[in-house]
C-alpha positions in Angstrom: 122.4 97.9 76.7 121.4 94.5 78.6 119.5 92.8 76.8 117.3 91.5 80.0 116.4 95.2 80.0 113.5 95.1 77.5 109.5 95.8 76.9 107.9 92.2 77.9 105.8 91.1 74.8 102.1 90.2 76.0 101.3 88.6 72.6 104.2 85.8 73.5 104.4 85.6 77.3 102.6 87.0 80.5 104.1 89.8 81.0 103.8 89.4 84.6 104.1 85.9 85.9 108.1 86.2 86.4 108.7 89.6 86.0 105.8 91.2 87.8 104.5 90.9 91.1 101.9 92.8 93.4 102.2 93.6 96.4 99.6 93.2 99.5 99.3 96.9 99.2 98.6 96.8 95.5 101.8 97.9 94.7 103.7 96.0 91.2 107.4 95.4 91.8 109.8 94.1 89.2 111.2 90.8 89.9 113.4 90.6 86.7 115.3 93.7 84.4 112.6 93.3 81.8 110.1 93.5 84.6 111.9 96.4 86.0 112.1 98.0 82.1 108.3 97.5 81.5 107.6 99.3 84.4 109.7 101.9 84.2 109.4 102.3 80.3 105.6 102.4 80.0 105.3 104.2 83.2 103.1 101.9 85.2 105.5 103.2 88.5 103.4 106.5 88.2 101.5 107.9 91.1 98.0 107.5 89.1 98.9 104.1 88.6 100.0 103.3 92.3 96.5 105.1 93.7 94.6 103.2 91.3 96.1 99.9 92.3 96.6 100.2 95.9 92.8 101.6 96.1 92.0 98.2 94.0 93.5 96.2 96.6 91.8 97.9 99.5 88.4 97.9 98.1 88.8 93.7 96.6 89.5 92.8 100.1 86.6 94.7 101.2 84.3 93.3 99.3 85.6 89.8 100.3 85.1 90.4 103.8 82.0 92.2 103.6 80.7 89.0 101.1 82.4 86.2 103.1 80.2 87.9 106.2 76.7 88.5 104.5 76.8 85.3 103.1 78.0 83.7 106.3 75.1 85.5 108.3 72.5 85.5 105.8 69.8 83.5 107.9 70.1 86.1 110.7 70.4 89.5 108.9 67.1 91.2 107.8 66.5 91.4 104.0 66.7 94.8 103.6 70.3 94.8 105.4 71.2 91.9 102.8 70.4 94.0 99.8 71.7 97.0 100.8 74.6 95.2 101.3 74.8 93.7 97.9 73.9 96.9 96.6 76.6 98.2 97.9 78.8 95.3 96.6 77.7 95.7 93.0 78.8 99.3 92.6 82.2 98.6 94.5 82.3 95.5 91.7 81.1 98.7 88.9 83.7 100.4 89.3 86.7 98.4 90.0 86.0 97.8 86.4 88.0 101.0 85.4 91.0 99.7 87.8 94.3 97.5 86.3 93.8 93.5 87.2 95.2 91.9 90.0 98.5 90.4 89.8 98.7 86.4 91.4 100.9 83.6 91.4 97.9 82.3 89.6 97.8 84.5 86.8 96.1 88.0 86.3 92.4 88.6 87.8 89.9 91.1 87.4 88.2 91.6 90.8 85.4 90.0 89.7 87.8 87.1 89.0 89.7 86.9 92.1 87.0 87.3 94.3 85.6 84.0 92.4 88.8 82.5 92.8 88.6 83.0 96.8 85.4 81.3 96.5 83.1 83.9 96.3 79.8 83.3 94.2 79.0 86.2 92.4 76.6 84.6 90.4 73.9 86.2 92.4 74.9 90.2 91.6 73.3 91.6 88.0 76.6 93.2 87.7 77.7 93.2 83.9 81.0 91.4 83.2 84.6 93.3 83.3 85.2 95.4 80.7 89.0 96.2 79.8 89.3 100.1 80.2 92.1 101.7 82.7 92.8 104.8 82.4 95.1 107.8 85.1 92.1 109.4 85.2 
């Protein structure tokens, strides 16, 4: 037994910051044993897992590009364009609800959070708040 190799305690640390990092792909990788252990232990390595995160990550940064873009061209595209778009943007936002938070240097998003943190103002969509519910289904 090492004792590095343990279950990280989220009630008296982050269990990720220094243990747990995400990949561009999505992807969590251990950057300590207990990180390693956690992952491994709890089985946050499984495939459900992985295609949930990775499909996180693909449709986050699709948002952001798709919002960075309507709002950059909002003077120019028609209206009903714009709120398709946004339309479109608040069921992406929906259900990226059900999917794990995104792992920064900063700390640990929702999508909704990160996107704010890239500067993205949200406050426009009716979208209700992030609820904490991830499931392999």
């Amino acid at each position: 037994f090492d004792r590095e190799q343990r279950l990280l305690n989220c009630t008296e640390e982050n269990e990720f910051l220094g243990h747990i990092r995400e990949n561009p792909n999505g992807q969590w990788e251990s950057t300590s044993k207990a990180g390693h252990y956690h992952l491994v232990s709890i089985g946050l390595t499984a495939d459900c897992h992985s295609k949930k995160r990775k499909a996180r990550a693909v449709m986050a940064n699709r948002i952001f590009e798709l919002l960075t873009t309507a709002i950059q061209y909002k003077t120019v595209n028609p209206e009903a364009v714009h709120h398709q778009l946004m339309g479109a943007v608040r069921d992406l936002l929906q259900t990226l609800e059900n999917f794990p938070p995104i792992v920064t240097e900063n700390g640990v998003f929702t999508a909704r959070e990160w996107l704010k943190s890239k500067g993205v103002d949200l406050s426009f969509l009716d979208a209700p708040t992030s609820t904490t519910h991830w499931s392999c289904d």
